[in-house]
N, C-alpha and C positions, 0 to 999 in steps of 0.2 A: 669910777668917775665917767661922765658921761661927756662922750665927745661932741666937740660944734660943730656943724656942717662945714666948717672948713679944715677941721682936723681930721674930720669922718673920708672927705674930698681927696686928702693928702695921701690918706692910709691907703685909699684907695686905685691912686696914683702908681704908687708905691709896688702894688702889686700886679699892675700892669694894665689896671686898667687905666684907658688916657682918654679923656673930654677934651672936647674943640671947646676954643671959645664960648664959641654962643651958646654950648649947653650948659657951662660953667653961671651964666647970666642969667639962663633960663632957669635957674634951679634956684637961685635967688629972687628971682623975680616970683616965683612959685612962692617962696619962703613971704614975700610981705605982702603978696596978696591975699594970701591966707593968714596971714599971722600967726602961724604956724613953728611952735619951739623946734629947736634944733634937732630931738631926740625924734619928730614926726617926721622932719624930712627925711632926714638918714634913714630913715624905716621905708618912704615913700622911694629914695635913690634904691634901697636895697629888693625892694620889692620889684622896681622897674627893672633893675639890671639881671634879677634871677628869674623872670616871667618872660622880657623879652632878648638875653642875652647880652645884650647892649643898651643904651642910653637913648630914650626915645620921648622927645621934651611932650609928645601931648599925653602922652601912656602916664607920663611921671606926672602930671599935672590934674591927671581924673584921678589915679590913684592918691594924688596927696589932700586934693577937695575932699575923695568920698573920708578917707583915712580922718579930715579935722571937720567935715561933718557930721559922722559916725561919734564923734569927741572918743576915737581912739587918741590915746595918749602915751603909752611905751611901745618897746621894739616887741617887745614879746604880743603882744594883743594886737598889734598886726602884722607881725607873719600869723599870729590864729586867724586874724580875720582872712589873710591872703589865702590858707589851705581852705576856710569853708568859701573863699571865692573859684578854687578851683586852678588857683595861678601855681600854686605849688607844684 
């Protein structure tokens, strides 16, 4: 079953990683800009956090445009698009 970006958010919480506010907002904000399902952001959160270590809202915000430009659409097809970007 595929988690919502705020179950994805929790999990992630969870394991230590912890967002300020405003990147909580920002990642939302990302999400209906783009109109972007749930399974692209968590792709675009998960890519940001293992490319820059941390949570970085404009990193998260080019990767999640190029990601629903691209109309990549699962987790798997981009982390592929992430190793041929070189972010891996």
């Amino acid at each position: 079953m595929k988690k919502t970006t705020e179950e994805f958010l929790i999990d992630l919480e969870n394991k230590g990683f912890k967002f300020q506010e405003d990147a909580i907002g920002f990642i939302y904000f990302g999400k209906k800009y783009t109109d972007a399902p749930d399974e692209l952001v968590n792709s675009a959160i998960e890519i940001t956090l293992k490319a820059q270590k941390q949570f970085d809202s404009s990193f998260y915000m080019s990767i999640l445009e190029r990601l629903h430009s691209q109309q990549i659409a699962s987790r798997k097809d981009a982390l592929r698009w992430m190793e041929k970007q070189g972010l891996a």
